[in-house]
Each structure stands twice: as structure tokens, then as C-alpha cells.
C-alpha positions in Angstrom: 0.0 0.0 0.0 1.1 3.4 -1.1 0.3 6.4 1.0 -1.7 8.7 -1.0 -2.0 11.8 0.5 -1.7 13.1 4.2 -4.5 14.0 7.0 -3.4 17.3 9.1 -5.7 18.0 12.0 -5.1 21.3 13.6 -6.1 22.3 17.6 -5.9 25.4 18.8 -3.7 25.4 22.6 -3.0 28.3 23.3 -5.4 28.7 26.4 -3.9 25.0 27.5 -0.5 26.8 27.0 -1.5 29.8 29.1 -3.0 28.1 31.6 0.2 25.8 31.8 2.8 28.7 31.8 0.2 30.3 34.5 0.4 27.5 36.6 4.4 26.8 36.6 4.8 30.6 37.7 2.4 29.8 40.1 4.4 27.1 41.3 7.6 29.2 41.3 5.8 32.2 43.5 5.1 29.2 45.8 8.4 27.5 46.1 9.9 31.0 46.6 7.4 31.5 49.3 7.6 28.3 51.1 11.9 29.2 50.4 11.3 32.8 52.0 9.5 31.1 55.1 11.7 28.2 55.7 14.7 31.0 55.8 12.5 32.7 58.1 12.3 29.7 60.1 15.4 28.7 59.8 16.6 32.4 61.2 13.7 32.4 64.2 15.0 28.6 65.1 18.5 30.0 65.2 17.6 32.8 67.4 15.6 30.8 69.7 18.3 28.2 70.2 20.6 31.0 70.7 18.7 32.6 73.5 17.8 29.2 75.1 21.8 27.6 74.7 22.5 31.1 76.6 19.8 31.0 79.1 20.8 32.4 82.3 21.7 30.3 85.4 19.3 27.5 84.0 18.5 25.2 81.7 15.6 24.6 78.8 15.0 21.1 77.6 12.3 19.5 75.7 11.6 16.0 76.5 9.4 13.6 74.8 7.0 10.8 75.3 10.3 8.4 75.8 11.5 10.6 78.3 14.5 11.3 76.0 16.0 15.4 75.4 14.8 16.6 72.2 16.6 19.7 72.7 18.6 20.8 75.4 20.5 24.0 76.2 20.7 27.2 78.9 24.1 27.5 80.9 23.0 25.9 84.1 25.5 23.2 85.8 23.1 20.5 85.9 24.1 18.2 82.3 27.0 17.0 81.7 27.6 16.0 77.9 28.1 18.5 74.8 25.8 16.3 72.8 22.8 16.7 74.4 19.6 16.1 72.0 18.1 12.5 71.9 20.1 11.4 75.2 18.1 10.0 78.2 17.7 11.6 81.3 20.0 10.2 83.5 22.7 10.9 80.9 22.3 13.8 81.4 20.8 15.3 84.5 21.8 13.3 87.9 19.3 10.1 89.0 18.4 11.8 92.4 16.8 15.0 90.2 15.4 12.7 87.7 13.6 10.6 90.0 12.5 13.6 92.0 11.0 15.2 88.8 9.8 12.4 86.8 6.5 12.8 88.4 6.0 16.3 87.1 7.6 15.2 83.9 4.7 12.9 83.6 2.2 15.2 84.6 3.6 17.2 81.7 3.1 14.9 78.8 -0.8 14.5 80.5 -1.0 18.0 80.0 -0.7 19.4 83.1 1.8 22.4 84.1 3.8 21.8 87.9 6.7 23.8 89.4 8.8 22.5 92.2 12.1 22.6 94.1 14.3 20.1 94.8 17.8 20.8 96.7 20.9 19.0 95.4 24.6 20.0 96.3 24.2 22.7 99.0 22.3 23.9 95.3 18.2 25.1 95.2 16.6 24.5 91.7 13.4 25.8 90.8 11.9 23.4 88.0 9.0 24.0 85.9 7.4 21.3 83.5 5.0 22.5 80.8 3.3 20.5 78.5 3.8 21.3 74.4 1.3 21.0 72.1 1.3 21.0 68.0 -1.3 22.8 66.1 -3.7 20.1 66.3 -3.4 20.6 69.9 -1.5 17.4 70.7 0.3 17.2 73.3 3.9 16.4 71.5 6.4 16.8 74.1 7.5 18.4 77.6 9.1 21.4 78.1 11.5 22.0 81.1 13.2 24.9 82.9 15.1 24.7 85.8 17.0 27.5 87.5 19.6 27.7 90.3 17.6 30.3 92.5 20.1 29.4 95.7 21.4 33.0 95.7 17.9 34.1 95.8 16.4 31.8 98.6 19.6 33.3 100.6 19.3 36.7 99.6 15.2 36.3 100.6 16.0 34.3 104.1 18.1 37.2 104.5 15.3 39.7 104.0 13.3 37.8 105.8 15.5 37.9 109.2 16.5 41.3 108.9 12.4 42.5 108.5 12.1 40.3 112.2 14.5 42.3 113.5 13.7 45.6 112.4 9.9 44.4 113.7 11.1 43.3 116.9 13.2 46.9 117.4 9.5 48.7 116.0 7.8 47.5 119.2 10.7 47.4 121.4 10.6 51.4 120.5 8.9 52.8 123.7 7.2 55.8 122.0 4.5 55.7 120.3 5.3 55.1 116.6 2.7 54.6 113.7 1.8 55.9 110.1 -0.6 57.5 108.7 -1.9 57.6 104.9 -3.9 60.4 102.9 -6.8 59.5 104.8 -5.7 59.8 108.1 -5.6 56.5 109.1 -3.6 53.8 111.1 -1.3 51.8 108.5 0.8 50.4 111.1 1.2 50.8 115.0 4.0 50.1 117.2 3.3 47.5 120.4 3.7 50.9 122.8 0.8 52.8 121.1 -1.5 49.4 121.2 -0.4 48.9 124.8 -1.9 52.8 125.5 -4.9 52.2 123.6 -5.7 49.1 125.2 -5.7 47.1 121.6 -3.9 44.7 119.5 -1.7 45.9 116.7 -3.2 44.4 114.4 -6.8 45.9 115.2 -5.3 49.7 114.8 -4.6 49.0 111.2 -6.7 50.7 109.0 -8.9 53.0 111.9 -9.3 56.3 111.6 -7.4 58.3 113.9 -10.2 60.7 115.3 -12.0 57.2 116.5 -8.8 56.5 119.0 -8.4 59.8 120.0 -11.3 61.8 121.0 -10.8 65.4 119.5 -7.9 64.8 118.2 -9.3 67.1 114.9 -9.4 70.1 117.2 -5.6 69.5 118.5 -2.5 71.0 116.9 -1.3 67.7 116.4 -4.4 67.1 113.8 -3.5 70.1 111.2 0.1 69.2 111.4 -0.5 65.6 110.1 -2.2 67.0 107.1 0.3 69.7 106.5 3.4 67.2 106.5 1.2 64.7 104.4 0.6 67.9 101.9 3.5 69.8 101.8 6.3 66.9 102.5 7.8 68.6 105.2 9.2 66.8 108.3 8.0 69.0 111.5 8.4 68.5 115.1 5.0 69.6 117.2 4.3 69.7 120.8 1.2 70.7 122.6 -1.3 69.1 125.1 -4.0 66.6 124.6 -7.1 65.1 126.0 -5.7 61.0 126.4 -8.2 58.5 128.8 -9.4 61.8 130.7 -6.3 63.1 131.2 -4.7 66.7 129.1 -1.5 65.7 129.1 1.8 67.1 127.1 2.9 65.6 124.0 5.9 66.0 121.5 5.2 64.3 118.1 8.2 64.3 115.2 6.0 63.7 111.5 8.3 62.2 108.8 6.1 62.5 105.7 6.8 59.6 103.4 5.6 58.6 100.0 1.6 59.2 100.4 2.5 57.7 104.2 3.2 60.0 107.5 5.4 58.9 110.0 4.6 59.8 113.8 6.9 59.3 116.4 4.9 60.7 119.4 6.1 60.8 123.2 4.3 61.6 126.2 6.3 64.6 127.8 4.2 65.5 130.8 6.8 64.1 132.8 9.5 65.7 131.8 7.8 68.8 131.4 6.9 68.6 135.3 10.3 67.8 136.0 12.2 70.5 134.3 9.1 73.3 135.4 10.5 71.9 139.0 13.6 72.0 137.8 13.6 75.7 136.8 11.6 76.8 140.3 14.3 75.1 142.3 16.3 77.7 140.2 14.5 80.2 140.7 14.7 79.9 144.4 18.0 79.2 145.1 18.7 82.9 143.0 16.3 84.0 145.0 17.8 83.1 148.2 21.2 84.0 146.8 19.4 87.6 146.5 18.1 88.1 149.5 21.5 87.2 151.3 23.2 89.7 149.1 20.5 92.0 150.2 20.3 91.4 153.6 24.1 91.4 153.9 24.0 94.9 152.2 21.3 95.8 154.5 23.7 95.0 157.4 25.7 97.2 156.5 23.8 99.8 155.3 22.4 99.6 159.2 25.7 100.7 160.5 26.1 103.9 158.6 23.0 105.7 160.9 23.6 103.7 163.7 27.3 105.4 163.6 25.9 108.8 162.5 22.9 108.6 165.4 26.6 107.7 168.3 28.4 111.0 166.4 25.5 113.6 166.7 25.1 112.2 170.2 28.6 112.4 171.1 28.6 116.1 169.2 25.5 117.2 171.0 27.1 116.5 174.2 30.2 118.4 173.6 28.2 121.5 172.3 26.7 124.4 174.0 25.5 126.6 171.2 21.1 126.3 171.0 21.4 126.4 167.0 24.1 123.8 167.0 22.6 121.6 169.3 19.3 122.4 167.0 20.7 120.7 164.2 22.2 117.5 165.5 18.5 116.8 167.2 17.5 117.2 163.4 20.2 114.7 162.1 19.4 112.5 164.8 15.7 112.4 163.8 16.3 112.1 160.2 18.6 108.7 160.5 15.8 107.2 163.2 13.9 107.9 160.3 16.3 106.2 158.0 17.1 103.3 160.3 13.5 102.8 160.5 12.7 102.1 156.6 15.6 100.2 156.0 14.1 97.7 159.2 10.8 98.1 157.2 12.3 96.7 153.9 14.0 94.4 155.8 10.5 93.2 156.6 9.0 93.3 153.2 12.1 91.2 152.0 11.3 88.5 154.7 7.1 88.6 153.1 8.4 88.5 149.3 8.9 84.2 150.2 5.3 84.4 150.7 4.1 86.2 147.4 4.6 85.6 143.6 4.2 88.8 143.0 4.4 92.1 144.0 3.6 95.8 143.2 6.2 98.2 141.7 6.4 101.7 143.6 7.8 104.7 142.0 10.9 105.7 143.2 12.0 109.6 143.2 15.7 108.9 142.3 16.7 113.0 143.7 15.2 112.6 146.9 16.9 109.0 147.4 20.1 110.7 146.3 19.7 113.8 148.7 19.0 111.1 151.6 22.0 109.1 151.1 24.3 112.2 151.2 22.3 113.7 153.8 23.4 110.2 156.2 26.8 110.4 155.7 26.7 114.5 155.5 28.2 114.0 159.4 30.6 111.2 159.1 32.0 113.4 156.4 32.0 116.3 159.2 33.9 114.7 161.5 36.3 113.8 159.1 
């Protein structure tokens, strides 16, 4: 058989063709995608086992349903090997720690989160076990950080003994101590002010202080609470006080602190009583001093007419003339006269124990002058 002729049958593609070159850059956007994301990953997974190799006095492991590390890193003390991932447990953490968290490790892979502390060394560890889940929301593997907190259980036992002793040396304090807030009531309260109030510590807090102390409002104390609260200034106040019936004296130092005021008060009727004695004992022994000095002065004073009263006697004797005699009778009368106030002030200066007080007289300074020359005009004389 001979061919005769040929058959040509002709189909238009071009819309296969489009839809095929369509599709292959399709396929290129989505490899460079999936490329761009697994690059991403591929940097995020690098970060992340960055920051967890270098994680800070601790270490991060994930653990799966064989109880074997998937991942392990952080720059705690507890593994031992370089190659950590797909190891066992006791490879790599010490038996005592495993066995004392394989029970939260568990828990874990059930789903449910624990944190616990185990001891080992002289060393604290604080271990926390969390369960991880894909998206699906299975629960794939176990995720574990432990980290040495032994520095911070000290540093807290620490803390904890020196806030005994600084509350032990608060209620030692025998003043009354306590804070205040905005509100003007009782934060905290020493053991001295619950003692005076007849209450526990712990029943002050948060009372107002006008219900403690009756009237309080109307005191000076009262408005110098609020003006240290307001103005931050530290002020020292003292002034009396009604307290169970009695008005006693009081001496309060405010230390404002943040939105807090604090009162250290102390009862100073005592000591006020003692140095008010104090000063009167003063007072009269200067008093006596005086009135020695005076009555020492007046004993001699006494002498000067006594001698002057013996002269004009003497002088009146020894003269004849009338006139002469005339005047020594006058200078005789004149220092009775003298001798006789000065024993009168000697006797108001014995009454001035007896009075707290006493009138001031005006006092003609010439005519005291002229008397004090006219009592020793005759000594003068007979020299």
C-alpha cells in the first residue's frame, strides 16, 4: 500500500498553553514562598536556640514521650555531655533529680503544668514542667526549665531575718510610733501605742485616727498631720492633749513619706513637770542668793545711821550753842527715820517668800540721792 495523501488535524492550545505557563509561575511564587519562610524559620530557630543555649543560670530542655531530650540548652550546671539532644535523662541530669522530677515530667506529657524545688549540692533548683502541644493541639512533648535560685532563697532568708529584726526593734521602740496615709488612718502601730490604747496591733490598722483619739481634729497635732502629708515637710509639734481623761503634754516628730506619714509621738508630761521643778528650784535658790546679798548689804547699810545717830550724840554733848545743838537733834531724827525704813524693807524682803508677786512703787531717784548724802553729810563732818 502506497500512502496517498496526508491527513493534518489542527487544535488550537494556546489557552492550555497559558493556563500551563500560568500555573508553573504559580508554582515558582510558591516555592519562593515556602523558600522565603523556611529561611524565616530557619533564622527564628536559630535565634531561639541561641537565647535558650545562653539561658541564664538555668537550663531549657524538651523532652518527649520516651522521656528522652529533644533539645537541650541554657548554661545551668546540671548536664554533663556536649551532645545533648536525643540522650536520656540520667545521661544527662543526675538520677536523684530525675527521679524527684519524673513525676512532674509525667504530669507534663498529660497535660498538666507543675513547678517544684528540689535541693541538690548545697544547690536550690526551681523546675518548671509544661506540656507542648502541636497545632492540632497534641500534646507532642514536655518542656522543662530549671533554674539555680540558691542566691535568691539566701538573699530572701536574708530579708526575711533582717524585717524580724527591724519588727522586733518597731515594738521594742517605747514611743508611740505609727503611720498615717492620705486618709488619716492607722497603717501600722507600734506594740507601745497598742499597749496605751488598750488594743492589739493588728486591730489599729486601718482605723481612723479621730475614733482612738477623741478630739484629736481640734488639737494641733491634727492640722500638722495633714500639713506634712501635703506639703512633704518633716516637723516637730508639741502641745497638750485630751488621752483617757487626762490633758497631758505631748511632743510628736511627722516624717512625711511617699503618700505615708510617720509619727513618732512621746508623752512629755513628765519631763515637762520635771524640768518646770527644775527651773523653780532655780529660781529659788537665786532668790535666796538675793536676799542674802541683800540682807548682807542691809547690814551694812544699818551701821552707817547707827554710827551717824553715836556722832551727833557724842557732838551734842560736847556742844553748847542752842542752834548747834538744834541741828544735830535734826540729824538725829532724820537717821531714826532712816534706820526705820531700812528695818521696814528688811521686813517686806522677809514677806516676798510668801508672794509671787508684787507691786512696783515709783521711786523719786533725787530725793533717794539727797538722803544718802544727807546720812553720811556727818561722818563726812567729823572727818
Amino acid at each position: 500500500h502506497r500512502p496517498v495523501g496526508i491527513i493534518a488535524i489542527q487544535r488550537d492550545i494556546t489557552r492550555r498553553y497559558l493556563r500551563q505557563q500560568n500555573l508553573e509561575q504559580r508554582i515558582e511564587r510558591r516555592t519562593q514562598e515556602i523558600a522565603q519562610v523556611n529561611q524565616q524559620l530557619g533564622t527564628s530557630q536559630k535565634w531561639y536556640e541561641m537565647l535558650i543555649r545562653n539561658f541564664p543560670n538555668g537550663i531549657v530542655g524538651l523532652i518527649n514521650h520516651d522521656l528522652q531530650f529533644e533539645f537541650l540548652g541554657g548554661k545551668g550546671e546540671l548536664y554533663v555531655l556536649h551532645e545533648r539532644d536525643h540522650h536520656p535523662l540520667t545521661n544527662m541530669i543526675p538520677l536523684e533529680i530525675v527521679e524527684r522530677n519524673k513525676p512532674s515530667l509525667q504530669a507534663a506529657l498529660h497535660g498538666e503544668a507543675r513547678v517544684q524545688t528540689v535541693e541538690y549540692q548545697d544547690r536550690k533548683y526551681r523546675i518548671h514542667t509544661l506540656p507542648m502541644t502541636d497545632d492540632a493541639g497534641n500534646i507532642t512533648s514536655a518542656m522543662v526549665m530549671s533554674q539555680d535560685i540558691t542566691e535568691l532563697v539566701h538573699a530572701k532568708e536574708q530579708m526575711e531575718a533582717n524585717e524580724e529584726r527591724y519588727r522586733m526593734l518597731f515594738h521594742s521602740i517605747p514611743d508611740m510610733v505609727f503611720t498615717l496615709n492620705q486618709n488619716m488612718e492607722f497603717l501600722l502601730a507600734n506594740q507601745a501605742l497598742a499597749d496605751s490604747l488598750e488594743m492589739t496591733t493588728e486591730t489599729i490598722q486601718g482605723k481612723a485616727i479621730a475614733t482612738l483619739f477623741e478630739g484629736i481634729e481640734d488639737s494641733v497635732f491634727y492640722e500638722n498631720y495633714k500639713l506634712s502629708l501635703s506639703d512633704g515637710h518633716p516637723r516637730v509639734v508639741v502641745g497638750q492633749h485630751l488621752f483617757k481623761g487626762m490633758n497631758n503634754w505631748y511632743e510628736a516628730r511627722l516624717l512625711p513619706l511617699q503618700d505615708e506619714l510617720l509619727v513618732i509621738q512621746r508623752d512629755v508630761t513628765l519631763q515637762r513637770k520635771l524640768n518646770q521643778q527644775t527651773l523653780q528650784n532655780e529660781v529659788a535658790r537665786a532668790r535666796n542668793h538675793t536676799r542674802d546679798e541683800i540682807v548682807h548689804n542691809l547690814a551694812h547699810d544699818l551701821r552707817t545711821p547707827l554710827s551717824t545717830i553715836n556722832t551727833s550724840l557724842y557732838l551734842l554733848e560736847k556742844y553748847t550753842d542752842p542752834t548747834r545743838q538744834q541741828e544735830k537733834v535734826g540729824a538725829l531724827k532724820h537717821q531714826v527715820e532712816h534706820l526705820q525704813q531700812m528695818i521696814e524693807n528688811i521686813l517686806l524682803l522677809t514677806e516676798l517668800d510668801t508672794y509671787q508677786s508684787s507691786d512696783l512703787l515709783r521711786v523719786d531717784i533725787r530725793q533717794m540721792v539727797a538722803d544718802l548724802v544727807h546720812s553720811f553729810q556727818p561722818r563726812a563732818d567729823k572727818k
